[in-house]
TIRO-2110 file (N, C-alpha, C; in Angstrom, 1 decimal):
// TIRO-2110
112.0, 75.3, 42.5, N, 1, A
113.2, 76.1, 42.5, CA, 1, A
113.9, 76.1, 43.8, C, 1, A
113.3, 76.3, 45.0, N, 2, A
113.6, 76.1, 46.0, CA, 2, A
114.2, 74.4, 46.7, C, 2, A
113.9, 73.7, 46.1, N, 3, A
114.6, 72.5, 46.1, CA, 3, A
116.1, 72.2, 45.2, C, 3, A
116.0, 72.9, 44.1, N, 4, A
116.8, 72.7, 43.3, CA, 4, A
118.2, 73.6, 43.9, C, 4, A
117.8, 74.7, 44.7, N, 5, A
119.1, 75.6, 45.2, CA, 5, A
119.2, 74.9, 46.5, C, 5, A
118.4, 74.2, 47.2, N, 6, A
118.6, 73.7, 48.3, CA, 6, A
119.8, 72.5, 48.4, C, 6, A
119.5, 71.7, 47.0, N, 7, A
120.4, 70.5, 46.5, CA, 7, A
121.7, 71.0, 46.5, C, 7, A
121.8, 72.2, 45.8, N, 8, A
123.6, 72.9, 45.6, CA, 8, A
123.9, 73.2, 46.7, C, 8, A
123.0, 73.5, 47.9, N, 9, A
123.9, 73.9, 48.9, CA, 9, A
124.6, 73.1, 49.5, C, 9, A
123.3, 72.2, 49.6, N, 10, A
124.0, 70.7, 50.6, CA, 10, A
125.2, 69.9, 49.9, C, 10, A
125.4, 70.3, 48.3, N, 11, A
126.2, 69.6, 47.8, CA, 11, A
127.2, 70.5, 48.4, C, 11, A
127.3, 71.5, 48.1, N, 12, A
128.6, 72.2, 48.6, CA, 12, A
129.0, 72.4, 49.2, C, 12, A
128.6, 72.3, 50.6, N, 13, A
128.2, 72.1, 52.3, CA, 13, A
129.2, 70.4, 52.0, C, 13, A
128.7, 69.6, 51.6, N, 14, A
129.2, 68.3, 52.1, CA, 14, A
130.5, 68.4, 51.2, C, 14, A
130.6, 68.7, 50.1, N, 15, A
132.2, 69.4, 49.7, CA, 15, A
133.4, 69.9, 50.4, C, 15, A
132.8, 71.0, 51.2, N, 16, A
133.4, 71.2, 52.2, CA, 16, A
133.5, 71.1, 53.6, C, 16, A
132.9, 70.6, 53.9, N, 17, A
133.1, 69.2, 55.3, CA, 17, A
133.3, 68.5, 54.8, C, 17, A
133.9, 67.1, 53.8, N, 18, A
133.6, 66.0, 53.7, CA, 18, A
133.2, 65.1, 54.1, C, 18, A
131.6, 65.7, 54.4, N, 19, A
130.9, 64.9, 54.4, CA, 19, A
129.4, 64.9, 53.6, C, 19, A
129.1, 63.2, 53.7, N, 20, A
128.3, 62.6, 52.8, CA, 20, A
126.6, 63.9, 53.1, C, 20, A
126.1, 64.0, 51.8, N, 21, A
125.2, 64.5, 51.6, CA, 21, A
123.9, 64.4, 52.3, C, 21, A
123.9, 62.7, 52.3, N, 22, A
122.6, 62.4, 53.5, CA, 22, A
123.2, 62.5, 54.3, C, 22, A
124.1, 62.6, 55.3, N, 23, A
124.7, 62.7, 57.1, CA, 23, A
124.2, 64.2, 56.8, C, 23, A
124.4, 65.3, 55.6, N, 24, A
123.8, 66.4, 56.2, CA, 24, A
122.0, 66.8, 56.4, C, 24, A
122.0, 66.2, 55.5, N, 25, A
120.2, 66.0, 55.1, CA, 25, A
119.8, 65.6, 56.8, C, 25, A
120.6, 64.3, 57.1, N, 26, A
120.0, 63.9, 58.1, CA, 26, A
120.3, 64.6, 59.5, C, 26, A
121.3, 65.2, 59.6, N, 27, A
121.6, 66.3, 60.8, CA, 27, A
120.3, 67.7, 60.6, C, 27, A
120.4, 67.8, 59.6, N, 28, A
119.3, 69.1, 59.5, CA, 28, A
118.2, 68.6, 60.4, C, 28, A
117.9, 67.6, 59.7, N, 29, A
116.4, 66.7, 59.9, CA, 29, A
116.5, 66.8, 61.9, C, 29, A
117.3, 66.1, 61.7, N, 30, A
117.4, 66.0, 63.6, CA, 30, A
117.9, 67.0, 64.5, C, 30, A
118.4, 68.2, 63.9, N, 31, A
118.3, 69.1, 64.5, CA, 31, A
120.0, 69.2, 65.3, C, 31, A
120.8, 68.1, 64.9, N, 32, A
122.1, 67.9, 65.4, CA, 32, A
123.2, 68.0, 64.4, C, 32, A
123.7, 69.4, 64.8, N, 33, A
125.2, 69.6, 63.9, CA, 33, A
126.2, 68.6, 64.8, C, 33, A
126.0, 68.3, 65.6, N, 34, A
127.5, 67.6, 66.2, CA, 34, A
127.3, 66.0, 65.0, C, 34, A
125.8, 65.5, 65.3, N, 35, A
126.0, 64.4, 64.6, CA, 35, A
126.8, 64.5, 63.2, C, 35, A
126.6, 65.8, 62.4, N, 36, A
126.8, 65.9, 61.0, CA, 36, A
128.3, 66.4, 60.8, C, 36, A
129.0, 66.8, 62.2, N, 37, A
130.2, 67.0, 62.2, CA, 37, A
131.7, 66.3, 62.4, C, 37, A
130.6, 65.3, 63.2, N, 38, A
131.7, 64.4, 63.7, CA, 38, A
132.4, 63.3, 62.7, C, 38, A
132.2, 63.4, 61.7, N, 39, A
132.9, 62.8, 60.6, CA, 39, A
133.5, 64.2, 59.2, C, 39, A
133.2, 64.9, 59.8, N, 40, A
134.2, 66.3, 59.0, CA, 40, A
135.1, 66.4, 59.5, C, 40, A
136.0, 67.3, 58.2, N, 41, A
137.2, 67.4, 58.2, CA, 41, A
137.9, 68.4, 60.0, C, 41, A
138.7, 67.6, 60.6, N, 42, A
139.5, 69.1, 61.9, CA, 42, A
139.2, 70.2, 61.9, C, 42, A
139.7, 70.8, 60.5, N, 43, A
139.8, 71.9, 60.8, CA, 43, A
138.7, 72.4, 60.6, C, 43, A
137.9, 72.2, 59.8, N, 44, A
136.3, 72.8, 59.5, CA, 44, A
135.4, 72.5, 60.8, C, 44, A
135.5, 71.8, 61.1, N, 45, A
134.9, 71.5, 62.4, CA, 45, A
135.4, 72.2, 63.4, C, 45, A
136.1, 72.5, 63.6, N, 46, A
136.8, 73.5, 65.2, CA, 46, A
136.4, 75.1, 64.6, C, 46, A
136.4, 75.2, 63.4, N, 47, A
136.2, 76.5, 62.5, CA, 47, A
134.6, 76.9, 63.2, C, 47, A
133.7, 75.6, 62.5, N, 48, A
133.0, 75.9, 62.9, CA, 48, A
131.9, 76.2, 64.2, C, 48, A
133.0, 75.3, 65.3, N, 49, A
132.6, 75.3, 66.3, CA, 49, A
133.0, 76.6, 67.4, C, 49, A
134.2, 76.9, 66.4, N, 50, A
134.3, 78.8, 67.4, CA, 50, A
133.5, 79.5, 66.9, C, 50, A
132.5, 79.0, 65.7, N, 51, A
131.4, 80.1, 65.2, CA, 51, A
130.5, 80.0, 66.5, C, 51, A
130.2, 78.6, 66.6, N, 52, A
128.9, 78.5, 67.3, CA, 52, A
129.1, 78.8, 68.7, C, 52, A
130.6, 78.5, 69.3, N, 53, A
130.8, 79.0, 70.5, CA, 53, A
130.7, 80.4, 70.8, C, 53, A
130.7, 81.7, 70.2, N, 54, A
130.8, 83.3, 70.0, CA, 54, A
129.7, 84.1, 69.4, C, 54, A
129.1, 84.3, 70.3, N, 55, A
127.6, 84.4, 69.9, CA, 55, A
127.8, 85.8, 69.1, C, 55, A
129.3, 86.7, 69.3, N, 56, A
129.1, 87.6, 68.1, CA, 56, A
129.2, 87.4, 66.8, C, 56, A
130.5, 86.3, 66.7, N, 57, A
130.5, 85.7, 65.6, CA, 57, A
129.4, 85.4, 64.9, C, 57, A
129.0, 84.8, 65.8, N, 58, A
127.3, 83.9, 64.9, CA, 58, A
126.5, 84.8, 64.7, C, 58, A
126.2, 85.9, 65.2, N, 59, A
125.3, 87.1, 65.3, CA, 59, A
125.7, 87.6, 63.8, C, 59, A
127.2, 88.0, 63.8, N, 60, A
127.5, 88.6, 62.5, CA, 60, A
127.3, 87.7, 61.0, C, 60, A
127.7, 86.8, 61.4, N, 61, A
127.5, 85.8, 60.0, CA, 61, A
125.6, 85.4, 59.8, C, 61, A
125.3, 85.4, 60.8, N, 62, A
123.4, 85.3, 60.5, CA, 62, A
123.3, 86.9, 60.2, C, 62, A
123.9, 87.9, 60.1, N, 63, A
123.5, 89.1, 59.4, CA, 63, A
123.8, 89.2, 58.1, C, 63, A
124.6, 88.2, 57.9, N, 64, A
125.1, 88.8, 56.9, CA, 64, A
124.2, 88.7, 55.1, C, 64, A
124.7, 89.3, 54.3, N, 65, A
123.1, 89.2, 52.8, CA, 65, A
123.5, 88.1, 52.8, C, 65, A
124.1, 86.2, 52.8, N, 66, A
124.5, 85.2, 52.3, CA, 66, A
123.7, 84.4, 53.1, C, 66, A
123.9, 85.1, 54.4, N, 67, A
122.9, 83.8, 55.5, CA, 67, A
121.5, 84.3, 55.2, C, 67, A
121.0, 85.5, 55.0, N, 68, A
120.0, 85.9, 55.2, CA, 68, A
119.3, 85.7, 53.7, C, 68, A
120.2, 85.4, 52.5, N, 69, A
119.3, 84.9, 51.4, CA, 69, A
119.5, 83.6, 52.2, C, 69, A
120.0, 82.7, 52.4, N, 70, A
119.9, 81.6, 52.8, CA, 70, A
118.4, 81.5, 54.1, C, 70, A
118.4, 82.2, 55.0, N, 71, A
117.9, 81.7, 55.5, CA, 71, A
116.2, 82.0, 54.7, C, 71, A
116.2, 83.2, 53.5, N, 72, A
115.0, 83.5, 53.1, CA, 72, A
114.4, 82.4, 52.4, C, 72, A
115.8, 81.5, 51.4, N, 73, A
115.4, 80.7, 50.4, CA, 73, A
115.0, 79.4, 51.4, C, 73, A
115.3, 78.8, 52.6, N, 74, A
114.7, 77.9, 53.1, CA, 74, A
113.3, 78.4, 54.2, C, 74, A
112.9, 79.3, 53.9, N, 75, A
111.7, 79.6, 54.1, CA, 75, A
111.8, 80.0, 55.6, C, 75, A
112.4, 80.9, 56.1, N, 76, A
112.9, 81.0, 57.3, CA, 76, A
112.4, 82.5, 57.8, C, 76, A
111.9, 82.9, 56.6, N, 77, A
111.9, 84.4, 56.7, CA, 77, A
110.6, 85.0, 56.4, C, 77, A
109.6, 85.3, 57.6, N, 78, A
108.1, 85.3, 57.6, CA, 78, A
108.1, 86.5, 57.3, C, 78, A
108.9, 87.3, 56.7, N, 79, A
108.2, 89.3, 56.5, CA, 79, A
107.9, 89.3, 54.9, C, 79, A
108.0, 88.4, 54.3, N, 80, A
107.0, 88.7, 53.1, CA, 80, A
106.1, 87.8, 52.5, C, 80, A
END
């Protein structure tokens, strides 16, 4: 099950970056969003790079129930 919601995300993730599904598979893997960005769309990319630049920003959006089922469903979440 956890593979099967993992597939939708990456599909919809590369949907909206346009970009290819393995460049995201393979950024995850290596640990490098620039690699997986640098063929996304401007504006999603500067979007997302004032996330990562504003550590409140990022703070708020890793709070939020969306990141936090996400981060539960990739196994990210040792409290249960």
């Amino acid at each position: 099950m956890k593979e099967k919601n993992l597939d939708k995300l990456i599909s919809n993730l590369s949907k909206q970056l346009g970009v290819s599904e393995s460049q995201i598979k393979n950024a995850a893997q290596k640990g490098d969003v620039n690699d997986m960005l640098k063929n996304a769309d401007s504006n999603q990319t500067d979007k997302i790079k004032s996330v990562l630049n504003d550590p409140e920003k990022t703070k708020e959006i890793l709070n939020s129930p969306q990141a936090q089922a996400l981060i539960k469903l990739l196994g990210g979440d040792n409290k249960n």
